[in-house]
C-alpha positions in Angstrom: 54.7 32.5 20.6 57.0 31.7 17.2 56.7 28.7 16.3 59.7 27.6 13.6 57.8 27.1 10.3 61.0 25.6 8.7 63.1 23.4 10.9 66.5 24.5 9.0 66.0 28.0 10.8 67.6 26.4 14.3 70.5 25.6 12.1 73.4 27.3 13.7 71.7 27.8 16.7 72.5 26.2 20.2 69.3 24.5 21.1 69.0 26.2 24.5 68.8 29.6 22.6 65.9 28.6 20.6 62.5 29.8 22.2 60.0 27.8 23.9 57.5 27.8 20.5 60.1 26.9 18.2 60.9 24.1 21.0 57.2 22.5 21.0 57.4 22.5 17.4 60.9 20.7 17.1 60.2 18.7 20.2 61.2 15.3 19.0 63.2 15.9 16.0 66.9 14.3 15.8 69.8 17.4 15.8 73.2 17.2 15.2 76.2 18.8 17.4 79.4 19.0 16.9 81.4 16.9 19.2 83.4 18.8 21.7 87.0 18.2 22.1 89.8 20.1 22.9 91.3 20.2 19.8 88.6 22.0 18.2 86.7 23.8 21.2 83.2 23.4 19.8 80.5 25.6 20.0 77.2 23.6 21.0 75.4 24.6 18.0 72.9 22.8 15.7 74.8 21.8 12.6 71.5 19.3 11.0 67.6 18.6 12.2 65.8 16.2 10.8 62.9 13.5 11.7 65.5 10.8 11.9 69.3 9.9 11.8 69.7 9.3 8.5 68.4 12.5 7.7 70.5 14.5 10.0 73.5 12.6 8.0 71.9 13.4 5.0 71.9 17.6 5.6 75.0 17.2 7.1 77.2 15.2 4.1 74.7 18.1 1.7 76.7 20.5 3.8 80.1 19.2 3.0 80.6 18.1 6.8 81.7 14.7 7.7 79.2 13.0 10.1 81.8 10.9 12.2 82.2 14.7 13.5 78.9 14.9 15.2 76.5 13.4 17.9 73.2 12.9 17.0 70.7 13.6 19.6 66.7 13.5 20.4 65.7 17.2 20.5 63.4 16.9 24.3 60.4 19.0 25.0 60.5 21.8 26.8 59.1 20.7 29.6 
């Protein structure tokens, strides 16, 4: 089973692609989406991870995106 050894590799992913390892290990974490609206058609994928919010906004200003952009979210366990 792979397990995510760096949390920054689900960046850019949608969280129902990653795979069930690298969900127990990230079980927990905060992520940040982009919000939907029709305006921009948003794909649901993860733009930030971190242990809290402020980290999440942290990665994501680092990345030159604005945070008022995003929802921040409890990554849940698998199962």
């Amino acid at each position: 089973m792979r397990r995510a050894t760096n949390p920054e590799d689900a960046i850019g992913r949608s969280p129902e692609r990653l795979t069930l390892g690298e969900r127990l290990s990230l079980a927990g974490k905060f992520i940040a989406l982009e919000i939907y609206t029709p305006q921009n058609l948003a794909l649901r994928r993860i733009e930030a991870i971190g242990d809290s919010p402020p980290d999440c906004i942290r990665m994501l200003r680092a990345r030159g995106l604005n945070p008022t952009a995003f929802e921040l979210s409890r990554l849940p366990a698998p199962y």
